[in-house]
N, C-alpha and C positions, 0 to 999 in steps of 0.2 A: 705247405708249412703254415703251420697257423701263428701269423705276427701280433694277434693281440685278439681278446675277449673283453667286450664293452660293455655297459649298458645304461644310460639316462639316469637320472633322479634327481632328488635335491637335498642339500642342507641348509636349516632352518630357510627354507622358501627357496633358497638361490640353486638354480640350475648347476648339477654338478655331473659329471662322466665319471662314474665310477671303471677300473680298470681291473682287470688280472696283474699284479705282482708279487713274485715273490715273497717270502716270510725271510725274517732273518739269517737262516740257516737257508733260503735257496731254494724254497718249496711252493708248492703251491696248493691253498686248502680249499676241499671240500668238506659239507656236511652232509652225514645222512638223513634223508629226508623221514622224520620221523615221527609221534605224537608230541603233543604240548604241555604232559605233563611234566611238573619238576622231575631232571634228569633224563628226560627222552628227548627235550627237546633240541634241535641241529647243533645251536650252539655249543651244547654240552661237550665236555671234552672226551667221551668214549664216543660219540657219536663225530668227531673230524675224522677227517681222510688225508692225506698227503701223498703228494707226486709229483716227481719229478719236472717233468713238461707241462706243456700246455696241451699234447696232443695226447699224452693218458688221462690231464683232467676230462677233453673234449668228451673222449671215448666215453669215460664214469656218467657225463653228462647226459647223455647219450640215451641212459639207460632208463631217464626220468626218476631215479633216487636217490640225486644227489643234487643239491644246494652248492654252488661255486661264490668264495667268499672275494669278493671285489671292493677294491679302496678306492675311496673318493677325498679330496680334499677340498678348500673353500676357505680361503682367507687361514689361513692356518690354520683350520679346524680338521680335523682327522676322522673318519667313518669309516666303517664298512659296512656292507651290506651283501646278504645272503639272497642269490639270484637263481631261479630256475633258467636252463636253455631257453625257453621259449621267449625270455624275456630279455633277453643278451642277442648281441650282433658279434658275431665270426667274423676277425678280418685274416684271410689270408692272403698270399703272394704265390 
């Protein structure tokens, strides 16, 4: 069972641990991993994905075509940030 998806970074300089949590409604987003032109790029909103768990985002990830969106916070400041696998730590139990 996988208990959380991490991974490093920073906001404005400060060390922050961005995490996998839920979206308002209880989901969890990916992006497809796509060009960088206006409207192809992940963040676009045809280009999210949503699901359920963490172990069908794992899977998507998996597949190296999806971007997993991770929240980070820091003094009351709010981010996300769009993570490939390779660059994310899997904790499981």
């Amino acid at each position: 069972m996988i208990v959380d998806i991490v991974a490093k970074g920073s906001i404005y300089g400060n060390t922050t641990t961005f995490r996998c949590e839920p979206n308002k409604d209880g989901l969890f987003e990916l992006s497809k991993i796509v060009g960088r032109k206006t409207g192809t790029r992940p963040q676009s909103l045809c280009n999210k994905v949503y699901v359920e768990t963490k172990e069908e985002a794992l899977k998507l990830l998996l597949t190296n075509k999806y971007y997993i969106s991770l929240t980070g916070r820091y003094s009351g400041i709010h981010r996300k940030s769009l993570r490939r696998i390779a660059t994310c730590t899997i904790v499981k139990i």
